[in-house]
N, C-alpha and C positions, 0 to 999 in steps of 0.2 A: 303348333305347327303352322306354318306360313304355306298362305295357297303360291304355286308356281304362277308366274306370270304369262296369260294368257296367249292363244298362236295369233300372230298377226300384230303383237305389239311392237314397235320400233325402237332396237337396242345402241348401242356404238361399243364399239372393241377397240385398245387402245391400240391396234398393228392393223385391223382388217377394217377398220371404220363404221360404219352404219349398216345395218341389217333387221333383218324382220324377224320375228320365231316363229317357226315352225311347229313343234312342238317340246317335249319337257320331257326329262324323267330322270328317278331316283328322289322324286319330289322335291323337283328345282334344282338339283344339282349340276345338272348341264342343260342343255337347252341346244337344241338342231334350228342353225340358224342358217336361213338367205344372204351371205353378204351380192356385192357387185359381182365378183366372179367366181363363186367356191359356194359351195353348201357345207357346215361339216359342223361337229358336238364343240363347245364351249362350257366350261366352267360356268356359274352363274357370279362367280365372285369376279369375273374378269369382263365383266359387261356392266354396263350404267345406262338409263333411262333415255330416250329421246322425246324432248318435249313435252308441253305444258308445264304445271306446277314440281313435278317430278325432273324435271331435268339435267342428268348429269349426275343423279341419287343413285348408289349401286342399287342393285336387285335385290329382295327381300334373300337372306341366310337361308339356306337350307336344312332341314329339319336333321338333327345328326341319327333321329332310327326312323328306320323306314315304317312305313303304314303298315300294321299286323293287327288282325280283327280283333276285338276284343271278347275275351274268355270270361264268361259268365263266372261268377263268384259265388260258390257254395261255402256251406254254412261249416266250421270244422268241429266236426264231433272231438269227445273226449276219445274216445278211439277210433282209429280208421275202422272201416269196413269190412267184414272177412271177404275173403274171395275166393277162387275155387281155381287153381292152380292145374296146368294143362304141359303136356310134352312137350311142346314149344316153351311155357317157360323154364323148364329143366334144364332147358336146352342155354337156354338165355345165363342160366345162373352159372352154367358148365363153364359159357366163355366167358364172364364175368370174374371167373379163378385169373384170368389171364388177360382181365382189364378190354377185351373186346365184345361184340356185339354182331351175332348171325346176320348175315348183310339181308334176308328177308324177313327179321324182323323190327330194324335198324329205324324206319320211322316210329313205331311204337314206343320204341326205346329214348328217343332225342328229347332231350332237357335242357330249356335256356337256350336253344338255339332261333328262335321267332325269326330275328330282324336275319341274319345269314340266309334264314331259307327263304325269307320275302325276297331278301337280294340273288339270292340265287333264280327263285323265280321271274324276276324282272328281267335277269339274262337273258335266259333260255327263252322268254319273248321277245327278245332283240334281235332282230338280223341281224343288224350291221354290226356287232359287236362279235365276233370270235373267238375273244380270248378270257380266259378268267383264272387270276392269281390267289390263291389261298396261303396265307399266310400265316403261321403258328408256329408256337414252341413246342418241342417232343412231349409228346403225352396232353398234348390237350385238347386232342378232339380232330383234327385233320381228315383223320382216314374215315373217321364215323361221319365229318360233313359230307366228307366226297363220297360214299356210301349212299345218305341221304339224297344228295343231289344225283347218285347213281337211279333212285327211287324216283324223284321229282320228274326226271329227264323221261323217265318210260310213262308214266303217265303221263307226258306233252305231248307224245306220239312222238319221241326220238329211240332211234335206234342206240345202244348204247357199248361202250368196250372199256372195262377198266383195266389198269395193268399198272406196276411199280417200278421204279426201277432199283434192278441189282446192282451191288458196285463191285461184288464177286465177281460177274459177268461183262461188265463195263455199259451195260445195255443201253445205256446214252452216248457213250459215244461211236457207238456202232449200230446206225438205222434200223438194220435187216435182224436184230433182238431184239428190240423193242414193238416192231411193227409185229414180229412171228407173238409176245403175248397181246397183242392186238387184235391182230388176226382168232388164238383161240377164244378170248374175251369176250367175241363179237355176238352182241344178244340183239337181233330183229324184232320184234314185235309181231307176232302172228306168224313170221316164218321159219326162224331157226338161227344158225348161225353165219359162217361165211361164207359157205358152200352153196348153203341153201337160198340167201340171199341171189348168188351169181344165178342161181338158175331159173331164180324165180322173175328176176330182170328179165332172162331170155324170154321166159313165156308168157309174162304181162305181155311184153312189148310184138312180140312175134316174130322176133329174131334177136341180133345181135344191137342195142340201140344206141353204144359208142364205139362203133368201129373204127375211130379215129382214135383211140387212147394207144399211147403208145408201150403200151402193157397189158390191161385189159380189155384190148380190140380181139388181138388174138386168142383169149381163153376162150372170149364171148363168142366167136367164132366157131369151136370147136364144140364147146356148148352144144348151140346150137345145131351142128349137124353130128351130134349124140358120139364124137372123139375121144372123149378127157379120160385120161387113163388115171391111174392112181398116181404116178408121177408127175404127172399136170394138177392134180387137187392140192398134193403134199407142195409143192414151188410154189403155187400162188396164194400158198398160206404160211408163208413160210418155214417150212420143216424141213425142206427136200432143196437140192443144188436147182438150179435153172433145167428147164426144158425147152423146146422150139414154141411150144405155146408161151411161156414168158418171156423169153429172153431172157438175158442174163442178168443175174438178181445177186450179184456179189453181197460178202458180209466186211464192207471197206469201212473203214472213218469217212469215207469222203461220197458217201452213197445215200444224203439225206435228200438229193432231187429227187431222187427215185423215188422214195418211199415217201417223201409229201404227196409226188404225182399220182401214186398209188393210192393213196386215201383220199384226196381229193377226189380223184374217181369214182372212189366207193360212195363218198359221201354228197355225190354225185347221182350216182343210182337210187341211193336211200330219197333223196326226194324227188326226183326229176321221173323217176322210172317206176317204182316202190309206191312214191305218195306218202312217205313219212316227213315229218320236221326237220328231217336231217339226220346225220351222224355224232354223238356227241363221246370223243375222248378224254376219260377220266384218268390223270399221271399222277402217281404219289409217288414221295420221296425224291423229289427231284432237285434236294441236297444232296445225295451220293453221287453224283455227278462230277463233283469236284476228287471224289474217290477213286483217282485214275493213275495207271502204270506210269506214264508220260503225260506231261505237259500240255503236247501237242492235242492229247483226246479229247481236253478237258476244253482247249477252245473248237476242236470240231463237235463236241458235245452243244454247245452253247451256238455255233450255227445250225447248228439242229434243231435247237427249241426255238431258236429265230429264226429260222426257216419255216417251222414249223405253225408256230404265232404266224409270222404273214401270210401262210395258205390260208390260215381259218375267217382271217380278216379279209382275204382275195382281194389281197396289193395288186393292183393292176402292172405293176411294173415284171413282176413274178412269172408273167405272160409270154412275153418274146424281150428279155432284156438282153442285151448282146454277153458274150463268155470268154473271157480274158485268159489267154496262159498264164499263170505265175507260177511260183513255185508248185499252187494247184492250179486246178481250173475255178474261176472266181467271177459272179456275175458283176457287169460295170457298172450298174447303181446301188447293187443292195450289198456284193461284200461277199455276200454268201457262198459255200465252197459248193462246185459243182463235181459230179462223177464226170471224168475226162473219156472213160470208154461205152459211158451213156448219159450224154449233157442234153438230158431232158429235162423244162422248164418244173419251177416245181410245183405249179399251178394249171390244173387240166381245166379248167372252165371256171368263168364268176356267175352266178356265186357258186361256189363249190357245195353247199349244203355244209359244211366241217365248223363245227366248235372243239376246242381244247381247254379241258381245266386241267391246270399245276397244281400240288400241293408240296410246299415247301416251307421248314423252318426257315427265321430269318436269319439273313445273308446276303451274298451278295447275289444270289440269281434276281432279288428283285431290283436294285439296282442295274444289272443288266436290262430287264424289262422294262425301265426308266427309258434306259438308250433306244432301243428297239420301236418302242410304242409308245408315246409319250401321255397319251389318253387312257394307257393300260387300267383296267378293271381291276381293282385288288380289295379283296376281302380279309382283315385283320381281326384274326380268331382273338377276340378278348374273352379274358375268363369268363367261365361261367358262373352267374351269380349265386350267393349263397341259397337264396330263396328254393331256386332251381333244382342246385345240388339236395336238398333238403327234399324235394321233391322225388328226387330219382333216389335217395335214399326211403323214402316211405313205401314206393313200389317195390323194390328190391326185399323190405322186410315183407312187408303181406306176403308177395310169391314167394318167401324161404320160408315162409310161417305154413302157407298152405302144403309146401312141398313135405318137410322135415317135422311141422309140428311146433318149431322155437321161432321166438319169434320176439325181438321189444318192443318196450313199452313207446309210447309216444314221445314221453320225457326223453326218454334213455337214447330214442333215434337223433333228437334235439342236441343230447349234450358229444352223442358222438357225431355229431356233422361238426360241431366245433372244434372238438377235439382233433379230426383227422383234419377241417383247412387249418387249423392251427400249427401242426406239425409237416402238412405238402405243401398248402396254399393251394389258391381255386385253380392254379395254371394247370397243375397234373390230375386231370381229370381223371386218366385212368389207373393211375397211382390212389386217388379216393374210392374209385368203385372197387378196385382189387382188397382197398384193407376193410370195406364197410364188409362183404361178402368174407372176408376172413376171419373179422369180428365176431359173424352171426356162424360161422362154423366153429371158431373156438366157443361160443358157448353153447353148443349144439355136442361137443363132444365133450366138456369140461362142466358140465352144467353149476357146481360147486365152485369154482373155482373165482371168484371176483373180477370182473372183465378190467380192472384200473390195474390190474397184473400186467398186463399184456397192453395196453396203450403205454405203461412207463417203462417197456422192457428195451 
């Protein structure tokens, strides 16, 4: 691994010319440089040396896995270790029928994921970086990193909100469903959830402390002098039609200003008001999105997630950019379709406090995210290793050994990791845990029966 090149060393970019580094990360992979009139993240592969012996020499390569501590090396016995088997792993082996993983006890469970969750970490310290792309093939692991990084994010002291999208429901490309499993999603740290949050804004602060939001001015108001009826809680979380405390909160394709301004807000409150890290939104399956009645959804779906990305990056243009009639209403530098009976910006304040992570199979949403953000963050789930897998096969037989009593041999766990990537391959993760756990139940109820029955069947 090559050390990154120190802050204050003097680089040249072949477009932006001469510049200083600030500083590094992903260990050399970009580098925040001083040019003459711009500060902003660079490649290390698009920069080359200033001066002396080194001159005009690119940058030292970037290490392709990131820094993860290194794990002491125990000795491996002829057999694993008995262990002593608990209601929680019951619980583990239950969703394990069904290839998933209880979302609290999902770091426990993570195998072969090191270098994703170093990078996942490095994010989530990154201000200036808002957005992050997960990218994976069905079944291999997606929902369990965004899961994990659901875990990582609450211990940074971010407030956190997962949620999926349906294509039953179109819920991308209609704002006001996606934002309502937002809204229930929403887990605070120490407070509760969105309710609790709003009220606890008002009496940190000792009153209303963004009376200027052009949504959440008036809840906070109300709040505040002890108003909010149950038809005001249900509308600003979205369940219930609009009331005079929110205004009108339609459920349009064309209504993603709103509900960026809306969370932007929140995530708003969460540090500025709160004292947390921020807001951070977890999106899985944001390939059903192309799963649309019409055409037309499928690209106001995709100004949504691009609308959505420049809130969390708090584009300054996002702020007051002027709003064009066309055939919708359309901001004039970003494109972005505005609500024409509430063309508010989609951007309540920088920094907004808001990250968003995607998780999507490959397709073309990363491509679009090419267009969008050109610096975009994307994480590419590569299998996971045999080693690994081997790993999370040894834990799953001890916990069905302790639970049930049956249990393999060390050999026999050896020959069936091979056996099942040989017939899945390492991509379907959860296609390997479904049949290792099927395995250990077919010979749990079959005890006679030869387990090379049942792998040739």
């Amino acid at each position: 691994m090559r050390t990154p090149i120190p802050k204050g060393a003097q680089v040249r970019h072949r477009l932006m010319g001469t510049g200083r580094v600030l500083q590094s990360r992903y260990n050399g992979y970009e580098y925040w440089i001083q040019f003459k009139a711009v500060r902003t993240w660079v490649k290390g592969t698009e920069l080359r040396f200033v001066g002396g012996k080194e001159d005009g020499k690119r940058l030292p390569a970037p290490s392709r896995r990131l820094a993860v501590a290194p794990q002491p090396r125990t000795a491996r016995a002829s057999e694993p270790p008995k262990i002593v088997a608990t209601h929680e792993d019951r619980r583990v082996i239950e969703a394990f029928r069904l290839g998933t993983v209880p979302d609290q006890y999902v770091q426990k469970w993570t195998f072969g994921r090191d270098d994703e969750l170093a990078h996942i970490n490095y994010w989530l310290d990154d201000q200036a970086d808002g957005s992050l792309l997960i990218e994976g093939a069905y079944g291999s692991g997606k929902s369990h990193l965004l899961q994990a990084a659901r875990a990582r994010a609450h211990e940074s002291g971010y407030a956190v909100s997962y949620s999926h999208l349906d294509a039953g429901e179109e819920s991308a490309a209609f704002p006001k469903r996606l934002y309502r499993q937002i809204a229930r999603g929403l887990e605070v740290p120490g407070i509760g959830g969105l309710t609790h949050l709003l009220m606890a804004s008002v009496e940190r602060h000792g009153g209303n402390p963004i009376p200027d939001h052009p949504i959440l001015g008036r809840v906070l108001d109300k709040i505040a002098d002890g108003r909010m009826t149950a038809a005001d809680w249900a509308a600003v979380s979205g369940e219930g039609p609009a009331t005079a405390a929110t205004g009108f909160l339609p459920d349009f394709t064309t209504t993603a200003n709103v509900y960026c301004n809306l969370l932007s807000g929140l995530g708003h409150l969460c540090t500025e008001v709160v004292g947390l890290a921020g807001l951070v939104l977890l999106i899985d399956e944001v390939e059903t999105a192309s799963a649309c009645l019409y055409r037309f959804h499928f690209r106001r779906a995709q100004s949504f997630f691009r609308g959505l990305t420049m809130t969390a990056n708090d584009e300054p243009e996002l702020l007051d950019e002027p709003i064009l009639r066309e055939s919708t209403y359309v901001g004039a530098h970003t494109g972005l379709i505005y609500a024409g009976h509430r063309r508010v910006p989609y951007l309540y304040t920088s920094p907004c406090g808001l990250k968003v992570v995607m998780a999507t199979t490959p397709g073309p949403m990363r491509g679009q995210y090419k267009e969008w953000r050109g610096e975009q963050t994307v994480i590419e789930i590569e299998p996971v290793r045999a080693r690994a897998l081997r790993s999370l096969a040894e834990r799953i037989n001890l916990v069905y050994g302790s639970l049930f009593g049956v249990e393999f041999k060390s050999v026999t766990v050896t020959a069936l990791v091979g056996k099942l990537l040989t017939r899945f391959g390492s991509v379907a993760t959860r296609r390997f845990i479904k049949a290792f756990v099927e395995c250990l139940d077919y010979r749990r109820f079959h005890p006679n029966v030869p387990l090379k029955d049942l792998l040739n069947s």
